[in-house]
C-alpha positions in Angstrom: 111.5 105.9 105.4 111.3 102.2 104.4 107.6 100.1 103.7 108.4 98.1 107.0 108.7 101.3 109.2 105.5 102.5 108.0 104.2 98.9 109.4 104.3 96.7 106.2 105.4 93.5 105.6 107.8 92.2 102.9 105.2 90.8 100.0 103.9 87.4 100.6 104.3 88.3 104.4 101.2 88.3 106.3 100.5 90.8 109.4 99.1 89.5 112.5 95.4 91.0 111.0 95.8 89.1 107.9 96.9 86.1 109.5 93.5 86.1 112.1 91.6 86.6 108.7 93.7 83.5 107.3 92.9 81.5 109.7 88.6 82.6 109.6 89.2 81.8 105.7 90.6 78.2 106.5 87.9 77.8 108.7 85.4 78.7 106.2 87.0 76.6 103.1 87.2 73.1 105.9 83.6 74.1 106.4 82.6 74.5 102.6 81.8 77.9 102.8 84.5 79.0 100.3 86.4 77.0 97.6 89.4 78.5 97.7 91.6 81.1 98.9 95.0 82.6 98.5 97.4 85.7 100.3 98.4 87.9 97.5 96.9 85.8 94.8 96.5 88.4 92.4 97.7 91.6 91.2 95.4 94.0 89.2 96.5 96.8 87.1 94.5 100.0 87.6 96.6 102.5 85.3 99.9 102.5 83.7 102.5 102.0 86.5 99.1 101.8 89.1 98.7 98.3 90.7 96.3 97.2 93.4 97.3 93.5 95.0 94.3 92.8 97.1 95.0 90.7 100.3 93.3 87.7 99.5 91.5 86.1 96.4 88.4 84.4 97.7 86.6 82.1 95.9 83.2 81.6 97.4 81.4 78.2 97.3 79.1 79.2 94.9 82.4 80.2 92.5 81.8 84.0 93.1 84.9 85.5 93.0 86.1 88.0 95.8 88.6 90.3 96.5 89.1 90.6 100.5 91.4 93.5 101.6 92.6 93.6 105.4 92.7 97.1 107.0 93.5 98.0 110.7 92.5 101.8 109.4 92.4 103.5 106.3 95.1 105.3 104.2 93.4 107.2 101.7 95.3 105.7 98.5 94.2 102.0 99.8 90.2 103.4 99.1 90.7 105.0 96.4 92.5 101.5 95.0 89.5 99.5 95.9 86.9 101.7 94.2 88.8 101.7 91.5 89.2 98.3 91.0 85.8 97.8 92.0 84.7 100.2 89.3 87.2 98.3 86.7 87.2 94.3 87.1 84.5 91.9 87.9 84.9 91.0 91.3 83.0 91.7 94.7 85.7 93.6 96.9 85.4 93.6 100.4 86.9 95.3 103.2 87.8 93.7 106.7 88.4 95.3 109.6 89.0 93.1 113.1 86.8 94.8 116.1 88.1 95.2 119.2 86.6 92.8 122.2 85.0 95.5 123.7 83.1 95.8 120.7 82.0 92.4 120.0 85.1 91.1 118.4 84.7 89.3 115.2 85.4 91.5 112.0 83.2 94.2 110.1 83.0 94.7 106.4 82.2 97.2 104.4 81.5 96.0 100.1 82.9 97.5 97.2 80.7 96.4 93.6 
């Protein structure tokens, strides 16, 4: 079974998800919130031959550096990626998840430090 029929994208490919969260990130960076941001900006090695790329590299206004990962649910290698990295570089990571209409919309987080 490929990566795409398990519902990935090619890399530097964004999802629908990712690319509402792309669009709240532009939104905060015109309004000074964040400096900067990029899709796939970085890639950080875990182990040997054990990579996590987070979604997007956040740079908050402050210069805080952050690590924003967008999930529409959770595979259980993805959490284990971002407590390791979490536990291994200096970064805030956060998790994203886009809530349905019923529910409020808007997106929930849950912080990795």
């Amino acid at each position: 079974m490929s990566d795409l029929a398990l519902g990935r994208m090619k890399a530097g490919r964004m999802n629908q998800t990712e690319a509402a969260y792309a669009a709240l990130l532009e939104q905060q960076r015109v309004a000074g919130e964040i400096a900067w941001y990029r899709f796939e900006g970085l890639k950080l090695r875990l182990a040997d031959n054990t990579f996590y790329s987070p979604d997007f590299a956040v740079m908050r206004a402050d210069g805080l550096m952050e690590c924003h990962e967008v999930k529409g649910f959770w595979r259980d290698d993805a959490r284990a990626k971002i407590k390791i990295a979490a536990d291994l570089y200096p970064f805030r990571f956060i998790a994203v998840m886009k809530r349905r209409k019923k529910d409020g919309g808007g997106w929930s987080e849950e912080v990795f430090e």
